[in-house]
KEDOPA-89339 format. One record per residue (C-alpha): x, y, z. Coordinates in steps of 0.001 Angstrom, whole numbers, plus 500000, padded with zeros to 6 digits. Layout:
XYZ;...
END
This chain:
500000500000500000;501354503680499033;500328506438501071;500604509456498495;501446512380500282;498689515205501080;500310518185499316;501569518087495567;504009521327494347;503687522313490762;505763525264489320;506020526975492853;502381526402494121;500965524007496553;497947522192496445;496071520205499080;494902516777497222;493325515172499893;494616511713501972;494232509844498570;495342506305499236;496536503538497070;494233500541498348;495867497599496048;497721496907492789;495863496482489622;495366493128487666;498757492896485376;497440493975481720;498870492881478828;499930495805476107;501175495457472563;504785495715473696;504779494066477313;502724493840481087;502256497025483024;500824497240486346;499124499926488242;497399500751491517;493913501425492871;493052504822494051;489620506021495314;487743503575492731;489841504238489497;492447502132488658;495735504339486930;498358503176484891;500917505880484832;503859506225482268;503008503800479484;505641504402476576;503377504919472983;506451505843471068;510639505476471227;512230508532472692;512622511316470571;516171512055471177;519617511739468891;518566511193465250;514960510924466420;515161514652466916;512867516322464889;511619512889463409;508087511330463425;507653509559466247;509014505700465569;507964502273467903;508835501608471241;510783499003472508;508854495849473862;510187494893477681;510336491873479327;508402490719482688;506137493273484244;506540496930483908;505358498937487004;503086501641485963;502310503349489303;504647506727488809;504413509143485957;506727509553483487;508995512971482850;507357515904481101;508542517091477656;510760519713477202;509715523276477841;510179526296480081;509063526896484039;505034527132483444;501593527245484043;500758524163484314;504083522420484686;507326522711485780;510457523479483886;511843519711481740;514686518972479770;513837515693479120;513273515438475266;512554511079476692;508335511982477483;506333510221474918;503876508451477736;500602508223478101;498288507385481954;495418505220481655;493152505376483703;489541503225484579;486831502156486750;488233499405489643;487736496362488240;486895496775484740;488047493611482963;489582493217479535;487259493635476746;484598494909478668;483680497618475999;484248500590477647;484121504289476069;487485505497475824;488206509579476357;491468510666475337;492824513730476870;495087516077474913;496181518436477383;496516522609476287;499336524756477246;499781526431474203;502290523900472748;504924524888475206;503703524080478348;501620521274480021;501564517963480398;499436514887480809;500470514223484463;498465517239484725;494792515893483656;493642513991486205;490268512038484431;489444510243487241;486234511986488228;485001511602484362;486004507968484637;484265506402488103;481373508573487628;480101507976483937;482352503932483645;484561505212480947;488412504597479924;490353507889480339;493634508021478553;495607511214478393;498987511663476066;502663513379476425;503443515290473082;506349517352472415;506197520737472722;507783524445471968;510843524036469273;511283520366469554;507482519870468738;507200522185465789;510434522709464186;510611523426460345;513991523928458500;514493523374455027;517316520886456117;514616518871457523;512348519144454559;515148518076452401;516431515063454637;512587513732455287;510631515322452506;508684517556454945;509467519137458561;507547520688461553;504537519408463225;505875516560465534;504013517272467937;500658516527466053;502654513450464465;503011512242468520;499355512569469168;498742510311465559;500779508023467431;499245507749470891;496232507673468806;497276504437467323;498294502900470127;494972503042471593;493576501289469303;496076498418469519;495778498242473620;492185500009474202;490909496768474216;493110495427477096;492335497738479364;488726497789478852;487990500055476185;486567499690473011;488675500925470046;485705502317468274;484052504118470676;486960506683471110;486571510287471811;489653512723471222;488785516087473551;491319518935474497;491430522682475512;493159525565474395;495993523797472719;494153520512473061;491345521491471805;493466523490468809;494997519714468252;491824518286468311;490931520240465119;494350519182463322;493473515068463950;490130515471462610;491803517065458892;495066515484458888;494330512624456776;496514509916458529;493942510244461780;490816508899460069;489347506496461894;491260506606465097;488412508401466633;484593508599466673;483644511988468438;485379514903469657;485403517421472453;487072520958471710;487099523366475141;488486527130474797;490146526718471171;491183527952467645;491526525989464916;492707528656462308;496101530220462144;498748527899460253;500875529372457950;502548527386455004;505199525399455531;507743527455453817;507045530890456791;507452528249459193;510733526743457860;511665530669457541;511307530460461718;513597527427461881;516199529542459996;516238532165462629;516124529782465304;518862527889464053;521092531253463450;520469532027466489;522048528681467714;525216529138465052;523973526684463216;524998526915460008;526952524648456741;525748522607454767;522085520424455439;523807517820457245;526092520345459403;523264522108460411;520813519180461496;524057517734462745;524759521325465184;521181521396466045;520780517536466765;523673518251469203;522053521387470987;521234520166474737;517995521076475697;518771523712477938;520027526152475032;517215525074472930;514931526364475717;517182529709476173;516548530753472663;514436533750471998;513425532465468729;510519529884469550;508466527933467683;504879526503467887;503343527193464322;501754524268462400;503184524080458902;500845523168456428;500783522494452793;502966519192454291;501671515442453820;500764515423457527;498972518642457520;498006519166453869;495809522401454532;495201524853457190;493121523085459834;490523526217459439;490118526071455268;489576522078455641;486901522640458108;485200525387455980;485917523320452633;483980520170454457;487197518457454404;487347516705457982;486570513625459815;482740513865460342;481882512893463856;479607514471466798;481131517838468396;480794518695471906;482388522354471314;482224525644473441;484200528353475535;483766530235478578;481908533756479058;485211535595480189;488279533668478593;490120536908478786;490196537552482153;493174534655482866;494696535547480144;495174539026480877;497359538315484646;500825537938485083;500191534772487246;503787534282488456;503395537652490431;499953537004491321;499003540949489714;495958541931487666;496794544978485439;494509547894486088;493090550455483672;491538553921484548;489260555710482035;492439557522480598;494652553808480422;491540552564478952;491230554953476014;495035554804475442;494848551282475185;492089551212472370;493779554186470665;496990552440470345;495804548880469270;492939550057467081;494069553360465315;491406554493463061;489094552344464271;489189553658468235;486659555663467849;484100552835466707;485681550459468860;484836552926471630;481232553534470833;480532549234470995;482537548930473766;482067552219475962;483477552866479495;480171552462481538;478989555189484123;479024552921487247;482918551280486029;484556550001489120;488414549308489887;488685546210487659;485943547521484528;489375548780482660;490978545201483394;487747543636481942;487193545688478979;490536544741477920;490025541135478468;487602541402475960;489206543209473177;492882541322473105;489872538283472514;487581540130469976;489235538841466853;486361536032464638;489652534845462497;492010532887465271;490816534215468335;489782531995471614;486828533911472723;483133533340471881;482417534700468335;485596532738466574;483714529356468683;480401530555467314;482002530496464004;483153527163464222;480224525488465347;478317526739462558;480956525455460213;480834521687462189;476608521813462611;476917521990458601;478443518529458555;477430516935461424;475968516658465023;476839519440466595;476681520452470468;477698524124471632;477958525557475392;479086528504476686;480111527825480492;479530531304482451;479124530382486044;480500534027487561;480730533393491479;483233530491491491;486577530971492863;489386532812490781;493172531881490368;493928533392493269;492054535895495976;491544539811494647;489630541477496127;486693543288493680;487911540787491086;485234539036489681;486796536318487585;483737534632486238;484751531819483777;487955532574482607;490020530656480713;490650527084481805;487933527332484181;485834524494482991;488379522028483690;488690522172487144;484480521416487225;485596518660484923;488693517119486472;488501518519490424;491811516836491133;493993518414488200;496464520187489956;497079523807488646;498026527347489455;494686527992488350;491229527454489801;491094524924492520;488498522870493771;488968522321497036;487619526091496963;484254524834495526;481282525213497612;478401523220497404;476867525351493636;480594524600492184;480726521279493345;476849520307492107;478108522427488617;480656519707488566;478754516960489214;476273518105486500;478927518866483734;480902515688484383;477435514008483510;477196515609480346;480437515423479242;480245511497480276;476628510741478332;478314512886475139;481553510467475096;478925507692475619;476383508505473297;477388511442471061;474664513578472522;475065514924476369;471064514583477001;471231513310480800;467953512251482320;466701514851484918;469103517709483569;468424521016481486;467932519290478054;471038520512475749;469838520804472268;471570520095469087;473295523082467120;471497524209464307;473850525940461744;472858529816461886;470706529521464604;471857527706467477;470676527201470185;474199527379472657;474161525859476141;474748528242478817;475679527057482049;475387529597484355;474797527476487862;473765524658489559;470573523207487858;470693526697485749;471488525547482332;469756527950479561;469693527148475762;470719530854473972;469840531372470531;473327532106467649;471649535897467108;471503536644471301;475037535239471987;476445537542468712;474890540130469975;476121539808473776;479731539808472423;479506542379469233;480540539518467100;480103541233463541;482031544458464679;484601541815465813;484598540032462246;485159543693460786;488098544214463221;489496540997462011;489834542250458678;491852545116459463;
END
């Protein structure tokens, strides 16, 4: 029996988890390449550090991700692996370890092999630099609704994304490993879903922010059809990738910037050689997703409007106030504040020409309190229709997957739930990321944390975990006894609001537009 200790750290923050206790080991399953074996925590069985791919590391560097070695006896799967490369960070802490493609199972206590189960797998966000799947804790989703959670390592930053035209000309295309990793982890669930209980064709890929950004790429890249049968995207974009050739013009500066330079083969030899830490040290960074490649033939976006996707039910939606996370410098644990004058300066310098309109749709109010500033701003850094995370660029979407198939939109806007961190005459409302800590109340993170949740969070949780669960289950989240949630109609809606415990409201397309100025946004995009 392992007593897991009471406290976790992550990035400089403690969190209470609870006395969680690890009551037995799990039946030995049988994977593709060898036995693992986990424990028993609380109900869920989890599996932690389960290799889907060979380390990325020597000639693998910048490669598509190849097989992993098969091991002998029984391989114990009750500690996670190491994260992937990247920086000090939200949601995890600083890695150099390029060795991170692993994945965590995790399931109901005592599901047996081939028992059928749904299988949800977790692509966690971070914006390709950051995160981890050590992070998303599934186990709520998993007791309560008898799924299979599974949730995937990817690389990230630089050694996720790199394209150089040495690359191109050694492989025949470069840049978007990362994606390439999730193909993989993809695969490897359907080879081993089975074992662990899950059924390989009832498979739903979900993810926010980042996640749910690579969540759009595996339904258009054309070497991820049929590895999944519904999707989930939270708080994401799905526009925004340049051609391959601006991206390779990237991995040119970055690998100046290194002194990389020669022939091909001397400069994927210098950067090959790079240790991690000076590939992390570099200004010049990379997460862009190269299309016009064989992975990623088109812009994730233009497929989507062009029809050209993987047509499977969508769960999609975003939160009322995504900005207002975004906007803090959460390291310092400070909210920037804007007065009347900061306010006007702000919209005069980003919008030029157009301040004074932008002013008139989005005027400083006559009863504005300390934070209005802060949460006008929010807003406008978010009110862009073309590649922007906030409601209108997710209302576009949806109506562009309701056209093609079954379609599911909410907009979570619960306002009195705790923030990242106590301000007083902050109102956070749902920020960004604050859906997943109603969905997974054990993920550890800097941001919202349950163990704040009174009794109208905790119910909110209850009653989203349910519809998440019947969506993954069914490909509709109707749940008996719970505000019906309608199917999107292209152009019309209606979108799910859920604004409190047992307060659930369907919203018509036209009312939501309206709320956030979304045509005046579209016109902004333009500009």
């Amino acid at each position: 029996m392992r007593i897991f200790a009471s406290l976790t750290v992550l990035a400089g923050f403690i969190f209470p988890l609870g006395s969680a206790i690890a009551q037995d080991t799990t039946e030995i399953v049988q994977t593709s390449l060898g036995a693992v074996q986990g424990e028993v925590v609380d109900g869920v069985e989890n599996f932690y550090g389960i290799p889907f791919a060979a380390p990325p590391v020597g000639e693998l560097r910048w490669a598509p991700p190849q097989a992993a070695k098969r091991w002998e006896g029984v391989r114990p799967a009750t500690d996670f692996a190491p994260s992937c490369s990247q920086r000090d960070g939200l949601d995890a802490p600083r890695s150099e370890n390029e060795d991170c493609l692993y994945l965590n199972v995790q399931r109901p206590a005592g599901t047996a092999a081939k028992a059928n189960l749904p299988v949800l797998v977790y692509i966690h966000g971070g914006g390709f630099f950051n995160g981890s799947a050590n992070v998303e804790n599934l186990e709520k989703l998993v007791r309560d609704n008898n799924i299979v959670g599974i949730a995937i390592n990817y690389r990230l930053g630089s050694l996720g994304f790199l394209a150089h035209p040495a690359l191109t000309a050694a492989a025949g295309e470069s840049g978007n490993y990362a994606f390439m990793d999730q193909q993989a982890a993809l695969r490897w669930v359907q080879e081993n879903a089975a074992s662990f209980g899950g059924d390989p064709k009832a498979v739903t890929i979900a993810g926010e922010s980042a996640g749910g950004n690579s969540v759009c790429v595996q339904m258009v890249t054309p070497g991820s059809k049929g590895l999944f049968s519904k999707v989930i995207l939270q708080s994401s974009r799905c526009g925004g990738s340049p051609p391959v050739g601006k991206a390779e013009q990237t991995g040119e500066k970055l690998a100046a910037e290194l002194n990389c330079t020669g022939s091909n083969d001397e400069i994927l030899a210098c950067l090959r050689a790079k240790p991690v830490a000076e590939l992390l040290a570099a200004k010049t960074v990379t997460t862009e997703r190269a299309t016009g490649t064989a992975f990623l033939p088109t812009d994730p976006l233009v497929a989507l409007q062009n029809g050209d996707f993987t047509k499977v039910p969508v769960l999609v939606g975003s939160q009322s106030d995504e900005g207002r996370s975004m906007i803090i410098d959460w390291r310092k644990k400070h909210i920037p504040e804007y007065d009347r004058e900061g306010y006007i300066k702000f919209v005069r310098d980003r919008f030029g020409e157009d301040a004074d309109a932008v002013l008139n749709v989005w005027p400083w109010p006559s009863d504005a309190t300390r934070y209005t500033g802060t949460y006008l701003v929010a807003s406008l850094r978010y009110a862009n229709t073309a590649t922007g995370l906030g409601q209108c660029a997710t209302n576009d979407m949806t109506n562009v997957f309701a056209k093609h198939a079954p379609t599911f939109a909410y907009l979570f806007s619960h306002q009195s739930g705790p923030g990242w961190f106590p301000v007083e005459g902050y109102v956070w409302g749902a920020s960004h990321a604050t859906d997943l800590a109603y969905l997974m109340p054990k993920r550890p993170s800097p941001g919202v944390n349950s163990n704040e949740f009174g009794p109208a969070e905790r119910q909110i949780s209850d009653e989203m975990v349910r519809y998440w669960g019947a969506f993954i289950k069914n490909g509709n989240p109707a749940v008996e006894g719970q505000v019906a949630w309608p199917a999107y109609t292209a152009g019309s809606g209606p979108i799910l609001s859920i604004r409190g415990p047992a307060d659930a409201v369907p919203i018509p397309m036209a009312a939501l537009r309206s709320s956030y100025n979304c045509e005046f946004s579209a016109y902004l995009a333009t500009k």
